[in-house]
C-alpha positions as CSV (number, residue, x, y, z in Angstrom):
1,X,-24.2,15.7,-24.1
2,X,-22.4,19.0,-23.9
3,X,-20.0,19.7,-20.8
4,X,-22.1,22.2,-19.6
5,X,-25.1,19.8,-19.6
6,X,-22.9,17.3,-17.9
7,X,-21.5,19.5,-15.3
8,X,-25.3,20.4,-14.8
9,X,-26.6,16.6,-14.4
10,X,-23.5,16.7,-11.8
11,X,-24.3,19.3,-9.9
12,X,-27.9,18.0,-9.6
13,X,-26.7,14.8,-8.1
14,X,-24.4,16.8,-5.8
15,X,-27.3,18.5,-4.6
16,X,-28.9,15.6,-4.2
17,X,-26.2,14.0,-1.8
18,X,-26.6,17.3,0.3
19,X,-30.5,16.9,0.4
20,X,-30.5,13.3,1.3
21,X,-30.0,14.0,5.2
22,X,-32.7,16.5,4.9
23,X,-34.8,13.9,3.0
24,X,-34.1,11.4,5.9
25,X,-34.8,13.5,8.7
26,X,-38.1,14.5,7.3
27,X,-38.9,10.6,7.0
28,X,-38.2,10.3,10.7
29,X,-39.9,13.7,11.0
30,X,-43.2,11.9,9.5
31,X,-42.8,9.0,11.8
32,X,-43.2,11.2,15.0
33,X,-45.8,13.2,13.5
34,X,-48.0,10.1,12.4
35,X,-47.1,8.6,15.8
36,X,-48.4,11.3,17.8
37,X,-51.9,11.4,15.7
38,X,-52.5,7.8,16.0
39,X,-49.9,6.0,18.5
40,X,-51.0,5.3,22.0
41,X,-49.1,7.1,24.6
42,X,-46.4,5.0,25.5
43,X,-45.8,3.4,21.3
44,X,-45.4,7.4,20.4
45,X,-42.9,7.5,23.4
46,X,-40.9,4.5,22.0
47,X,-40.9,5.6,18.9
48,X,-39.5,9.1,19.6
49,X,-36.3,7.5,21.7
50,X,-36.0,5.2,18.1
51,X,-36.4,8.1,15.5
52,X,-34.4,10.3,18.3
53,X,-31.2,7.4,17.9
54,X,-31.6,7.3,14.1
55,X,-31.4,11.3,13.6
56,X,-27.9,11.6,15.5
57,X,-26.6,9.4,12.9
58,X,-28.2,11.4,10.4
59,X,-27.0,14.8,12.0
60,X,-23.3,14.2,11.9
61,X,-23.3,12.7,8.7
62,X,-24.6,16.1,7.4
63,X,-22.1,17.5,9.1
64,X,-19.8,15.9,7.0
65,X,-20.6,17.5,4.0
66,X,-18.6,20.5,4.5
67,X,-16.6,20.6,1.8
68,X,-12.7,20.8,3.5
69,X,-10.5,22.9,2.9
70,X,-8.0,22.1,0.3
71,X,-5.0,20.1,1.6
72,X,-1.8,21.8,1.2
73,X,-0.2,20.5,-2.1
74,X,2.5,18.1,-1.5
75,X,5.9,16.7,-3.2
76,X,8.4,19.5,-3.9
77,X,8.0,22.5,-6.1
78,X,10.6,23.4,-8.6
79,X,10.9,26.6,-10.2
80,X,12.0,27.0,-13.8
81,X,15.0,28.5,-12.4
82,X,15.5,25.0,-10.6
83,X,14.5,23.0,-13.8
84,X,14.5,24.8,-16.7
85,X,14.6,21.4,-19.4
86,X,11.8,20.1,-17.0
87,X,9.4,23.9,-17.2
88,X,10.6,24.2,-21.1
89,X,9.6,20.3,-22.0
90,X,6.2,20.7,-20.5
91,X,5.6,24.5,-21.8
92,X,6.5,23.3,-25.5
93,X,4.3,20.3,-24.7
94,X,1.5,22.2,-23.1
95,X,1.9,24.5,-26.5
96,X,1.0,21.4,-28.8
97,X,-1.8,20.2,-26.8
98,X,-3.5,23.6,-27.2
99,X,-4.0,24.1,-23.7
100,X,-2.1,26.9,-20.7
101,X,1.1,25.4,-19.3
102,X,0.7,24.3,-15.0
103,X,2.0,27.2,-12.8
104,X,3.4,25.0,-10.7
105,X,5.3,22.0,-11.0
106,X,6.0,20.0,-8.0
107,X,7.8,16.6,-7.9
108,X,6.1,13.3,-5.6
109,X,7.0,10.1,-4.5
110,X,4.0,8.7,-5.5
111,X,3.8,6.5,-9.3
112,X,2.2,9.2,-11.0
113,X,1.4,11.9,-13.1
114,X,-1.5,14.1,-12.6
115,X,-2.9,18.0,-12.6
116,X,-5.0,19.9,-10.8
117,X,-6.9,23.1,-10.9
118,X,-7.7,26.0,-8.0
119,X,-11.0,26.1,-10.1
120,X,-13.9,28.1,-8.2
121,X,-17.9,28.6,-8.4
122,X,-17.4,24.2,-8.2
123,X,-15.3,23.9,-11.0
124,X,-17.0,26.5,-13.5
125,X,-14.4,29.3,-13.3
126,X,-10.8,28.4,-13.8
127,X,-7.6,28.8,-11.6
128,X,-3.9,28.3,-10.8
129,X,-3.3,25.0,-12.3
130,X,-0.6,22.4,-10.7
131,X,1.1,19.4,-12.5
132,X,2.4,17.1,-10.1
133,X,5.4,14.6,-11.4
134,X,6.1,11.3,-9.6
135,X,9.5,10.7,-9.6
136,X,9.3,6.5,-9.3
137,X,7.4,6.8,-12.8
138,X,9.8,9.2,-14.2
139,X,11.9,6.4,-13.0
140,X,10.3,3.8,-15.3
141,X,9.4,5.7,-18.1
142,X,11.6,7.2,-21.3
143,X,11.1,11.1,-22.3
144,X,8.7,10.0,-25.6
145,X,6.5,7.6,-22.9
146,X,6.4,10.9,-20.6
147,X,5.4,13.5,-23.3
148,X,2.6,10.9,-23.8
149,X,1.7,11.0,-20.2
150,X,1.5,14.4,-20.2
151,X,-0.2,14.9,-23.3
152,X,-3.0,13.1,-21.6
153,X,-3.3,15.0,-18.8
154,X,-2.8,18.1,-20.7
155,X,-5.8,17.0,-22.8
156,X,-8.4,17.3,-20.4
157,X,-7.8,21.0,-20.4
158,X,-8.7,21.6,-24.2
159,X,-12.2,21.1,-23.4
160,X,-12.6,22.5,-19.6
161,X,-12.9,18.6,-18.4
162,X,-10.5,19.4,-15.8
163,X,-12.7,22.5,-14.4
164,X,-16.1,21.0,-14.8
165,X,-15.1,17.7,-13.7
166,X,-14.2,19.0,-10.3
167,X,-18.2,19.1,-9.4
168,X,-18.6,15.2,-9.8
169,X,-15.3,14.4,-8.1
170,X,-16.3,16.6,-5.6
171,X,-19.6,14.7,-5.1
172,X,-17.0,11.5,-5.3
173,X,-15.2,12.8,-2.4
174,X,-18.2,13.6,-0.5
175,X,-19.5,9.9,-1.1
176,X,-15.7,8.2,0.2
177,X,-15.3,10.6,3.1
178,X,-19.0,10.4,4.6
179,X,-19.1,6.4,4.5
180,X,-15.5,6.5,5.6
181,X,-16.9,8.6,8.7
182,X,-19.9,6.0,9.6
183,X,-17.6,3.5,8.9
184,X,-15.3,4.9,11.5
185,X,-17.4,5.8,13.8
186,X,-18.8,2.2,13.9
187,X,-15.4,1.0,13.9
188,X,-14.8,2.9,17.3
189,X,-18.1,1.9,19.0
190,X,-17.6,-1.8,18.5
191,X,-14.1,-1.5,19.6
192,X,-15.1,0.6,22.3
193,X,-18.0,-1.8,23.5
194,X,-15.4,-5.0,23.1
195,X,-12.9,-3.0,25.8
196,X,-15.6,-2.9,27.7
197,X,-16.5,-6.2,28.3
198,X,-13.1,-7.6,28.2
199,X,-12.5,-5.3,30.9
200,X,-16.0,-7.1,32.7
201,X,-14.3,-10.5,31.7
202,X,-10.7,-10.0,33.3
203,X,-12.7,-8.6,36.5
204,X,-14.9,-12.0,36.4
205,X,-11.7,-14.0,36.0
206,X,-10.0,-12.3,39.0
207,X,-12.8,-13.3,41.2
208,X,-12.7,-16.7,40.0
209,X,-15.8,-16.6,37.9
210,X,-17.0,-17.8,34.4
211,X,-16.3,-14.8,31.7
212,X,-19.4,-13.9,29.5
213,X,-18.3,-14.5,26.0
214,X,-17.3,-11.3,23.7
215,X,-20.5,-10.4,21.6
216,X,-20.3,-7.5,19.6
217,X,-23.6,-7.9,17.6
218,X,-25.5,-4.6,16.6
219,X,-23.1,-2.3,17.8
220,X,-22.8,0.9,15.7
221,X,-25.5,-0.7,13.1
222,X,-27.3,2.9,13.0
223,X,-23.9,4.4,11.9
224,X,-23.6,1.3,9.1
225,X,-27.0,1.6,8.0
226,X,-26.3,5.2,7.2
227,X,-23.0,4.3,5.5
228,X,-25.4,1.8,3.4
229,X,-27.6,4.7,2.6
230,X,-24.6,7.4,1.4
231,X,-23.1,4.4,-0.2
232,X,-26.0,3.3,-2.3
233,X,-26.8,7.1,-3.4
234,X,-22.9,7.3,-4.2
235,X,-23.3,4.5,-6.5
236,X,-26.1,5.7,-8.5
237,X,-24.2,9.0,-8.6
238,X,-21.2,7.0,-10.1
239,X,-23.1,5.4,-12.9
240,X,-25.0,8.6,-14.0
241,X,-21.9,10.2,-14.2
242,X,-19.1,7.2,-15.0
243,X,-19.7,7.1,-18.7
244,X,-19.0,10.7,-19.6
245,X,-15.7,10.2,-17.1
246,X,-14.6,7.2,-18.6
247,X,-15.2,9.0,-22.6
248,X,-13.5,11.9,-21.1
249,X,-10.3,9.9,-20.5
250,X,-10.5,8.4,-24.3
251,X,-10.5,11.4,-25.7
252,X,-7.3,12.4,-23.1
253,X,-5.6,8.7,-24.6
254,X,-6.3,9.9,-28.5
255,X,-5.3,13.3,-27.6
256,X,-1.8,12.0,-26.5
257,X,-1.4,9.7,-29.5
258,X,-1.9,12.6,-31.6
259,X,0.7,14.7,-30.1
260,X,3.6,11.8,-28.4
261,X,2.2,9.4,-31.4
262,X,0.6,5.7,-31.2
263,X,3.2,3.9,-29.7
264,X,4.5,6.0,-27.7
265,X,1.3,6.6,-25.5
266,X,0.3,2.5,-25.3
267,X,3.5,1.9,-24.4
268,X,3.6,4.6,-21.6
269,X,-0.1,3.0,-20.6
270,X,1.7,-0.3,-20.4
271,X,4.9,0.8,-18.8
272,X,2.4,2.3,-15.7
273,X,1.3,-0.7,-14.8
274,X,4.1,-2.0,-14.7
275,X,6.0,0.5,-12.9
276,X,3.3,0.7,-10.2
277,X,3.1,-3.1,-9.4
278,X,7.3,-2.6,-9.3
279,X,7.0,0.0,-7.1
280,X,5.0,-1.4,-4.7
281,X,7.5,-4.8,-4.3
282,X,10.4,-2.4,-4.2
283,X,9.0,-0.7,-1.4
284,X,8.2,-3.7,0.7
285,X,10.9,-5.8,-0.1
286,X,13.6,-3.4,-0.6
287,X,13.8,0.2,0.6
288,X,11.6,-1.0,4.1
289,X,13.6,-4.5,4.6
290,X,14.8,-2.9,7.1
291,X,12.7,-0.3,8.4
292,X,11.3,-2.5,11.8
293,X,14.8,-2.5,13.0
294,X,15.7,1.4,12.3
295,X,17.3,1.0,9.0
296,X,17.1,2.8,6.2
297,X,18.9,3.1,2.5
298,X,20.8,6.1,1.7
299,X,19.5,9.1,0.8
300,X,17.4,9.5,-2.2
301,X,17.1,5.6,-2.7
302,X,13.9,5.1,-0.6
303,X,12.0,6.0,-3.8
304,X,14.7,6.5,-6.2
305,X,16.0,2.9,-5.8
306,X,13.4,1.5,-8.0
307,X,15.3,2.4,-10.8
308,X,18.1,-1.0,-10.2
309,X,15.1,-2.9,-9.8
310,X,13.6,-2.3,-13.3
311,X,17.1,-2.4,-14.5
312,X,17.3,-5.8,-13.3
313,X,14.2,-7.6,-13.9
314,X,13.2,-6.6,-17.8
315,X,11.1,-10.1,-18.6
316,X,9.4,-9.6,-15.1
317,X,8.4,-6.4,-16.4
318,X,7.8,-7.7,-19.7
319,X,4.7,-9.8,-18.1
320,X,3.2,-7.4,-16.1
321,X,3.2,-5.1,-19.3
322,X,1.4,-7.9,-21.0
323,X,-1.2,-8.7,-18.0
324,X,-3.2,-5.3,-18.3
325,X,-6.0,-5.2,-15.6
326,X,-9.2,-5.9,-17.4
327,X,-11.5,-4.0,-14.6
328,X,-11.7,-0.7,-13.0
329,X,-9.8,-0.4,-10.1
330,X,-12.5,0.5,-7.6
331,X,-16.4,1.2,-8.2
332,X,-15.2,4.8,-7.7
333,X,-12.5,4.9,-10.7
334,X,-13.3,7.0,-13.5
335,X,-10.8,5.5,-16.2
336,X,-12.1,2.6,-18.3
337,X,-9.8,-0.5,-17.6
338,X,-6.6,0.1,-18.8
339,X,-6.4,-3.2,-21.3
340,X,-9.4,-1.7,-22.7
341,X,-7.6,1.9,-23.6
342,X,-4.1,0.2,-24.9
343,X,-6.3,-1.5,-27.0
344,X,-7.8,1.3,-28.7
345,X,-4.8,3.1,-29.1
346,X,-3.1,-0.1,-30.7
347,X,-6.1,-0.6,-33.1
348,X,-5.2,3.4,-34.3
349,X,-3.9,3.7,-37.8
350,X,0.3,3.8,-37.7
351,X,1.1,7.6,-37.8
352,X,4.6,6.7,-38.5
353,X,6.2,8.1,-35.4
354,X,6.9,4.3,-34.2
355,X,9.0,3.6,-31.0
356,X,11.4,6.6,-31.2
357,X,14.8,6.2,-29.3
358,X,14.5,8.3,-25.9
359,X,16.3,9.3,-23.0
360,X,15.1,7.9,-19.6
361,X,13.2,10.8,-18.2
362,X,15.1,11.3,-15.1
363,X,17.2,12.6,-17.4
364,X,14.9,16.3,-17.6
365,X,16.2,17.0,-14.1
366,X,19.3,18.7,-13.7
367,X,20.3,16.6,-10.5
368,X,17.8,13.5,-10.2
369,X,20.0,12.4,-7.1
370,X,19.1,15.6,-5.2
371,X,15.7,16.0,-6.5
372,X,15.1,12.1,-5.7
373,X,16.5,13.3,-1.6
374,X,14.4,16.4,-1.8
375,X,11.4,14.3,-1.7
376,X,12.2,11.8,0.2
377,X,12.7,15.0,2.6
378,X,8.8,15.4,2.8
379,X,7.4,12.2,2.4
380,X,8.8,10.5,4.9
381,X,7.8,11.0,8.5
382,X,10.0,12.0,11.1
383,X,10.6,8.9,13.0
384,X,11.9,7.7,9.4
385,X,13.9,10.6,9.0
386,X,15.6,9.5,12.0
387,X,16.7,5.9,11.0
388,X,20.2,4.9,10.3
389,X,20.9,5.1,6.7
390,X,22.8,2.3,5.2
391,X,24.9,1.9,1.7
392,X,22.9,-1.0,-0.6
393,X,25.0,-4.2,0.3
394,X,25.5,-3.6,4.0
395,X,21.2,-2.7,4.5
396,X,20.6,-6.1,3.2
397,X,22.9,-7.7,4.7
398,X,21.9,-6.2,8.5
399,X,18.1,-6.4,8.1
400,X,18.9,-10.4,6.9
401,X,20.2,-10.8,10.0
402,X,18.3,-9.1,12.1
403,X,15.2,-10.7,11.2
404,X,16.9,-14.2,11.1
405,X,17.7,-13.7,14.7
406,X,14.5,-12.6,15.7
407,X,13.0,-15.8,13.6
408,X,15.4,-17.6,16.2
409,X,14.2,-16.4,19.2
410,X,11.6,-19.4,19.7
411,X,14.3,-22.2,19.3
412,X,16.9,-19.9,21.6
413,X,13.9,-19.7,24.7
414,X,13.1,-23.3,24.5
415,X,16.6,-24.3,24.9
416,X,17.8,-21.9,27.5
417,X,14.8,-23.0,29.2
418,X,15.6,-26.6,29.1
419,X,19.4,-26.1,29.8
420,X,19.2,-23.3,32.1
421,X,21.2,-21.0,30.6
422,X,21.0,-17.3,29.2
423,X,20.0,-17.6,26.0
424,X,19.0,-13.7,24.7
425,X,19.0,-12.3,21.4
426,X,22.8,-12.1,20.5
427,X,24.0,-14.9,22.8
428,X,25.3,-16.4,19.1
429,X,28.1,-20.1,20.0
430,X,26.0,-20.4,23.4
431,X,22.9,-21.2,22.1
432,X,24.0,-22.9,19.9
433,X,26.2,-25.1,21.8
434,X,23.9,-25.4,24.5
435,X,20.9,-27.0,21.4
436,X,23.8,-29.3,20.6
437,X,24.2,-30.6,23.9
438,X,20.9,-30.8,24.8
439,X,20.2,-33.2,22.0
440,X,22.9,-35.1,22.6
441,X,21.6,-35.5,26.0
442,X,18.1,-36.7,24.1
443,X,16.2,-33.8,25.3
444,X,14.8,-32.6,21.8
445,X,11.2,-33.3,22.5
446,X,11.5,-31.0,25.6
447,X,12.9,-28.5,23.3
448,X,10.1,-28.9,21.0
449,X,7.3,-29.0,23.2
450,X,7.9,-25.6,23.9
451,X,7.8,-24.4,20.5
452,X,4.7,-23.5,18.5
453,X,3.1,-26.1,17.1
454,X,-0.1,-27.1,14.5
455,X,-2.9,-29.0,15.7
456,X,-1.9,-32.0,13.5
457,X,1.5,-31.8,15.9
458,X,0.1,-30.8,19.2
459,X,-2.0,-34.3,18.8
460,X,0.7,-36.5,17.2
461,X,2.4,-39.1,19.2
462,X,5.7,-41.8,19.3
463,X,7.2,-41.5,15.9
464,X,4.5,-39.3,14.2
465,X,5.5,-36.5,17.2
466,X,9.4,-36.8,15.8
467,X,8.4,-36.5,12.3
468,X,6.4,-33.3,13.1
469,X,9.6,-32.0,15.2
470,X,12.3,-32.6,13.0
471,X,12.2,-29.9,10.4
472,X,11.1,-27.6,13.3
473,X,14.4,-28.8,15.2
474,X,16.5,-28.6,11.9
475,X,14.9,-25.4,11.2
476,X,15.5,-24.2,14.3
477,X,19.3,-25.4,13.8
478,X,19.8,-23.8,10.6
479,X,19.0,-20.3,12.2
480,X,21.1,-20.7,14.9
481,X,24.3,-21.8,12.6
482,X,23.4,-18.9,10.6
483,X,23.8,-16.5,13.4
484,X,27.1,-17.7,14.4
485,X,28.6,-17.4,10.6
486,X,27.0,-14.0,10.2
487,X,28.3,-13.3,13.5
488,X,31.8,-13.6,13.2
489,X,31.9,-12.6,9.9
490,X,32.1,-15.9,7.9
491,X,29.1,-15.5,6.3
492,X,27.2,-12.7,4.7
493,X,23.9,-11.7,3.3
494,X,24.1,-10.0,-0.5
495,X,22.3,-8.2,-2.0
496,X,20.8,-9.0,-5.3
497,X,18.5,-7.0,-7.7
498,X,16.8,-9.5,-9.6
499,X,16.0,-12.0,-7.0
500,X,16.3,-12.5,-2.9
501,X,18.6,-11.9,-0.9
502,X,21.2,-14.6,-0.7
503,X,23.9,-16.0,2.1
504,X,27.3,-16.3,0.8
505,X,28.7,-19.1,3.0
506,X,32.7,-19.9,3.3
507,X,33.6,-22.5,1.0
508,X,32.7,-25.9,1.0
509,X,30.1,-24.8,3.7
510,X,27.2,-24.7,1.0
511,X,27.8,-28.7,0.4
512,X,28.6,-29.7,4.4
513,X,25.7,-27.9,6.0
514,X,22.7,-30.2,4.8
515,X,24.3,-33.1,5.7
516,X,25.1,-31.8,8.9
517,X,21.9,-30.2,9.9
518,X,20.4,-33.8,8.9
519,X,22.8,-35.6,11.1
520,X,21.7,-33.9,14.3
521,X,18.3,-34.0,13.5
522,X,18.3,-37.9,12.5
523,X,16.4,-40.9,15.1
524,X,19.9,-41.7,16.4
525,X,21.5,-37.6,16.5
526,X,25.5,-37.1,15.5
527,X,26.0,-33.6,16.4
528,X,29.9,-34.1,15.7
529,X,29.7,-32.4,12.0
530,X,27.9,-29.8,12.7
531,X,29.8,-29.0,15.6
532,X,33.1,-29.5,13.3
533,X,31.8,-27.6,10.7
534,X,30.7,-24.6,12.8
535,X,34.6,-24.1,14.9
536,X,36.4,-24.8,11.3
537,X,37.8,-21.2,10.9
């Protein structure tokens, strides 16, 4: 099928979706209508309140087929004059492919690489085309692995895919952002309806009554059933149309391997997933450790800092190049599973280009720090923008210890509370001191009564209660003594690339400790160690 046939078929089905609410409406239309000719009185009444419920669903879901107006395009733009290997390397590149060069280039945080097209008359008639660059893949990937990526993308404009395909994606979007809206809208009436009777509960409470249990059953169901409806017409959509997607990406892959060469473009396929899985640990174990407590890296390294982490973790990486995903990523994806294309491109003939040597492809910037800050500019929002900005070692090392303290905060409330003393976040040799003393004074189980516990604990009793305590107690120890070396400088958190974050404890301490901890936590408690250990300078 031609891609005017196809853009045809798609259009048709975009139509469709645009007609269904019509289509449902005059179902609910023909309902009124047969019940006036044949319902008694009050039936036809009923059934006009019904049919009259069902339609507002209906209405606002029409609603939502407006097509929006086009978000403004994100990431940073860069002019030739800004970049000029960057413009040159994809003009050359957009030469070979056969294709016009982007007239704009703008630079993301996001892991990819992707273009886009003002196209108009829904997709038939072309426009100002965009290629948007993430810089955490330009991150991962070497110049040859980028051409590839680029050669792909490039290739869907040698045939006008990326102009006709705007009609099904548009009919995608319209599918995601009308469920999303029942969805929603569901979402809100059931929350709305269980604030309602909680409210009804607390009042029934305060007057000393027995609260009617939360029951949230049928709420919003017209709103879900229509969500159902898009949903299922969306699917049939998707499979009438996935196919010719998913061959259109193929051809992209072979298109690539004839221009970056074989290797090149399976490895760049590989090195994505990769990169992406990367990515996403970086973010959440890295760059936001410390994000909760108003800490931030420096400048350019909340998405530029996942460059140490591939540095450091190469047979990581290794396995997730390996363990391609086997399935589309969502029912809505139109690429075929990305072991499935690696696989054809490695079953290709050799074309002799082989694995060429490469730069990194940071390296087509002309200042990747300052581009990698510039983004980071406009992604991030502005309470972000106000954090404190940290070098590496010393973010680790204060969002460790932050969250270690807060971790403590249990053990520190159930021991003021026993001992009567202030014991707040920060109150460091006091707390400490005053847990110590409280087991020597064979108060633990009042300590630990107060902390959370499992059901298995909360029933336990005699020696099985103690055995549940003790590695809370010891745990609860251990966080304490940690505080107090991290406070006064004796021990500190560091930073490492390819693994957690470690403590660096004084000498000798790493031995001690256990055996310390284990004292004071034992059936007959010796706090004397640990209390040694903890005042030795």
């Amino acid at each position: 099928m031609g891609a005017s046939l196809r853009a045809l078929r798609a259009l048709v089905l975009l139509a469709g979706f645009h007609l269904l609410g019509f289509v449902m409406l005059a179902l609910l239309g023909a309902i009124d209508w047969a019940a006036t000719l044949w319902a008694p009185g009050l039936w036809a009444l009923k059934l006009y309140l019904v049919t009259g419920v069902l339609a507002v669903p209906v209405i606002r879901g029409m609603l939502m087929l407006r097509t929006p107006e086009d978000e403004a395009a994100g990431g940073v733009r860069v002019t030739e004059a800004d970049e000029p290997r960057l413009w040159q390397a994809v003009r050359e590149l957009a030469g070979e492919v056969g294709t016009r060069g982007p007239d704009e280039i703008r630079l993301t945080a996001e892991v990819n690489a992707a273009v886009s097209e003002d196209s108009r008359l829904l997709g038939l008639r072309g426009g100002r085309r965009r290629l948007y660059l993430g810089l955490p893949l330009m991150a991962g990937l070497s110049e040859a692995q980028l051409r590839a990526v680029l050669a792909h993308e490039f290739g869907h404009y040698t045939h006008a895919d990326t102009r006709l395909s705007a009609i099904p994606a548009r009919g995608r979007v319209q599918v995601e952002r009308t469920v999303a809206h029942f969805e929603r809208k569901a979402g809100g009436k059931v929350a709305k309806e269980r604030a309602r009777q909680e409210k009804k509960a607390a009042k029934r409470l305060a007057k000393g009554r027995t609260a009617r249990e939360i029951d949230t059953t049928g709420v919003g169901f017209t709103f879900r059933t229509m969500a159902k409806i898009y949903t299922a017409y969306g699917r049939f959509s998707l499979r009438a149309t996935q196919a010719d997607s998913r061959r259109q990406e193929l051809a992209a892959d072979l298109a690539a391997a004839r221009i970056a060469g074989r290797d090149a473009t399976a490895s760049a396929l590989r090195e994505i997933a990769a990169v992406e899985q990367a990515n996403g640990f970086y973010l959440d174990s890295y760059a936001m450790l410390g994000a909760e407590f108003g800490l931030l890296p420096p400048h350019g390294e909340v998405f530029g800092g996942v460059r140490h982490l591939l540095a450091a973790r190469s047979e990581e990486l290794d396995e997730l190049r390996q363990d391609l995903p086997t399935r589309p990523a969502s029912p809505y994806d139109s690429h075929p599973p990305l072991a499935e294309r690696v696989a054809r491109l490695e079953a290709l003939p050799d074309d002799g280009l082989g694995a060429r040597p490469s730069l990194p492809s940071l390296s087509l910037l002309a200042a990747p720090e300052a581009s990698l800050a510039a983004v980071e500019a406009v992604s991030l929002t502005e309470d972000a923008q106000r954090m404190l900005r940290l070098e590496w070692p010393d973010l680790v090392h204060e969002s460790m210890t932050a969250r270690f303290a807060r971790e403590a905060e249990p053990i520190r409330r159930a021991t003021a509370e026993v001992a009567g003393t202030e014991g707040g976040t920060g109150a460091g040799t006091a707390s400490l001191d005053a847990l110590l003393d409280a087991i020597d004074a064979g108060k633990v189980r009042q300590i630990t009564d107060r902390l959370p516990k499992s059901e298995q604990a909360e029933a336990a009793t005699g020696r099985a209660a103690r055995e549940f305590a003790r590695p809370v107690l010891r745990r609860g120890l251990s966080l304490l003594v940690t505080g107090v070396l991290t406070d006064d400088g004796r021990a500190r958190w560091r930073l490492s690339w390819s693994g957690p974050a470690s403590l660096r404890m004084p000498p000798g301490y790493e031995d001690e400790l256990p055996a310390a901890l284990d004292a004071a936590v034992a059936d007959r408690p010796d706090t004397a160690p640990l209390r040694m250990l903890v005042r030795t300078p």
